[in-house]
C-alpha positions as CSV (number, residue, x, y, z in Angstrom):
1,X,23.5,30.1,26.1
2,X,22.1,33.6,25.4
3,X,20.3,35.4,28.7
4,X,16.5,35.2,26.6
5,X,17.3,31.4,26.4
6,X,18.7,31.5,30.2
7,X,15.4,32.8,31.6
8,X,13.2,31.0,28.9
9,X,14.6,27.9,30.1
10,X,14.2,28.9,34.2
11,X,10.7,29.6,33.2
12,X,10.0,26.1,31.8
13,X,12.1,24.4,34.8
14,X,10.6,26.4,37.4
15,X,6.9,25.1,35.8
16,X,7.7,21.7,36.0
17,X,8.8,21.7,39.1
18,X,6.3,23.1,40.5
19,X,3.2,21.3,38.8
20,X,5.3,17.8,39.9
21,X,5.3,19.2,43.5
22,X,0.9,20.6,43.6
23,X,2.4,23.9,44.3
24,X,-0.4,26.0,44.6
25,X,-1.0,28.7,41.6
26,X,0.9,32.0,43.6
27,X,3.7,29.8,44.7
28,X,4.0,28.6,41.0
29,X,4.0,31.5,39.6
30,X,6.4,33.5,42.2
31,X,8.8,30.5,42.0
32,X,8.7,30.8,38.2
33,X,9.9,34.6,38.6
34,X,12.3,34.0,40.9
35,X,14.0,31.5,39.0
36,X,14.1,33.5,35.9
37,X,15.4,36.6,37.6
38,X,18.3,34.3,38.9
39,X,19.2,32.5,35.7
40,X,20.4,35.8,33.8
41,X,21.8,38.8,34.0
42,X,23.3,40.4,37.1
43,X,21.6,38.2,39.5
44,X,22.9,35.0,38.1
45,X,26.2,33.3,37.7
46,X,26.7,35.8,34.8
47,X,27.0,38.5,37.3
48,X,31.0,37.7,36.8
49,X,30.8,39.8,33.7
50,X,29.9,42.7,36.2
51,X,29.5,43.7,39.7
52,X,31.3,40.2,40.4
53,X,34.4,40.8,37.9
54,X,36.8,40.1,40.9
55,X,35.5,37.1,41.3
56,X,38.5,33.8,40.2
57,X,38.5,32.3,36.7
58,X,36.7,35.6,35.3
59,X,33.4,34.5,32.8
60,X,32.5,31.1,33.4
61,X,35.0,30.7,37.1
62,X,33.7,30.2,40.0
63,X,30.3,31.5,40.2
64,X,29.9,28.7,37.6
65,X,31.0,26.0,39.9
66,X,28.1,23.7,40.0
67,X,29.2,23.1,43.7
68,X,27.9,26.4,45.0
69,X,24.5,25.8,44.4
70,X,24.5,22.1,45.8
71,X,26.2,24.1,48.8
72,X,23.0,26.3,48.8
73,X,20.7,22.8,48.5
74,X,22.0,21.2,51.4
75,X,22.2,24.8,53.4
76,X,18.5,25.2,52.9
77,X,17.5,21.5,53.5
78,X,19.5,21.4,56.9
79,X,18.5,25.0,58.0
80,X,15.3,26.4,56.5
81,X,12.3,25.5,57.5
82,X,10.5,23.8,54.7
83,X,7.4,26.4,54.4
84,X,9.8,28.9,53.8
85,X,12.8,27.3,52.1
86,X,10.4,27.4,48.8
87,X,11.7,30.2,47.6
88,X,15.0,29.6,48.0
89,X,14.5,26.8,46.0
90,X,13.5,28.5,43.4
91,X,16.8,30.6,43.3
92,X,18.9,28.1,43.0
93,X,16.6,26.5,40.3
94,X,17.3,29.3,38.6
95,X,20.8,29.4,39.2
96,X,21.0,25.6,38.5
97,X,19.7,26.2,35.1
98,X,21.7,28.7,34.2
99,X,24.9,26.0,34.6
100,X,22.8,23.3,32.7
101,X,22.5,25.9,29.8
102,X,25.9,26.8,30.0
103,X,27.1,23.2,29.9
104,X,24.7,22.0,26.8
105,X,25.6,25.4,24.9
106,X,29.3,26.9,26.3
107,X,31.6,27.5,23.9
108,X,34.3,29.9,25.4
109,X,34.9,28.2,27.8
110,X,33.6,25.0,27.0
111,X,30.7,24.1,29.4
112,X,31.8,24.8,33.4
113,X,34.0,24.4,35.6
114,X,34.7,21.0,37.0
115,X,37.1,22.4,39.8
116,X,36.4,26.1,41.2
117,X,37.6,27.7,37.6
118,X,39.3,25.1,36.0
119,X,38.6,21.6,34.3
120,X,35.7,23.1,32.1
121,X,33.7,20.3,31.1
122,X,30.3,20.6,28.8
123,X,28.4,19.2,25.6
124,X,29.7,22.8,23.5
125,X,26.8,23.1,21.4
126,X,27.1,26.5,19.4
127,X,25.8,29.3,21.9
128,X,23.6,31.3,19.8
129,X,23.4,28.8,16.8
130,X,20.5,27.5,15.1
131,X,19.8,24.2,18.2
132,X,19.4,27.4,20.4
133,X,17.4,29.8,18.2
134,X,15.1,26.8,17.5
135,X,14.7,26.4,21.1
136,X,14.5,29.9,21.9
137,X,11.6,29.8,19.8
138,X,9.7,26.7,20.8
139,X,10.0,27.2,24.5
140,X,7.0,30.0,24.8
141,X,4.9,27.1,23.1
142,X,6.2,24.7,25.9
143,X,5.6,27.3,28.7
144,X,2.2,27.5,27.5
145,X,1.8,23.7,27.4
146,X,3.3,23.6,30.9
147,X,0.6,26.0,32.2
148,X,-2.4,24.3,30.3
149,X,-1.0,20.7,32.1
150,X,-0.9,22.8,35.0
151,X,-4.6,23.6,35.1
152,X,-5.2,19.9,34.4
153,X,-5.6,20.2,30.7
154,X,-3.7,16.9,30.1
155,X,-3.1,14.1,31.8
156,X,0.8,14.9,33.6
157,X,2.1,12.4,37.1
158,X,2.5,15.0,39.7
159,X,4.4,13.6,42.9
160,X,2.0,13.8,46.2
């Protein structure tokens, strides 16, 4: 998955999240960035492609082990407070999406890693091909849905 897609797709996540949760408007909207700063580019698990080179398995190794971040789940239940853990949350939403991407659109190497860098497993849908472009495209559209059910425009079940 391309990093526009990446953070496109954080964006989207991060929304739903937080209208299913009644997150007030700021926390929505900080969440939102947060997630999208950590689902591309040198603050995600792409940062293997640069200040993280040393890292095992190279592109798509370890920082691309969906373990890490379910590490980082059960860190912050257990040991953050729950008013502040929020943003935290929202970090590894980001970072979780960036692996769902990967795995519904990685081509070299197929998906991610089942095992710390090996056992690559994944849908391989063509990264950059026209089921991404489309979506690419639609997913402003959907952002701008999300917002509109957000300010109670349409009729969405929110968990309280």
């Amino acid at each position: 998955m391309d990093g526009s897609t990446h953070r496109l797709f954080a964006a989207s996540t991060s929304l739903a999240v937080s209208t299913a949760l009644g997150q007030p408007a700021w926390q929505t909207v900080t969440a939102a960035v947060i997630a999208t700063a950590s689902s591309a580019g040198w603050t995600s698990p792409d940062a293997d492609q640069s200040w993280l080179w040393w890292v095992p398995g190279g592109h798509r190794g370890l920082t691309h082990w969906w373990v890490l971040p379910a590490l980082g789940a059960v860190a912050t239940a257990w040991f953050v407070p729950p008013e502040a853990a929020w943003a935290l949350w929202a970090l590894l939403l980001g970072w979780s999406s960036h692996l769902l991407g990967d795995f519904l659109f990685g081509e070299r190497p197929p998906g991610i890693p089942f095992g710390p860098w090996w056992g690559y497993v994944g849908i391989r849908l063509d990264s950059g091909g026209g089921l991404e472009r489309g979506l690419r495209w639609a997913m402003p559209g959907i952002l701008l849905w999300q917002v509109w059910v957000y300010h109670g425009g349409a009729p969405f079940p929110t968990v309280t």
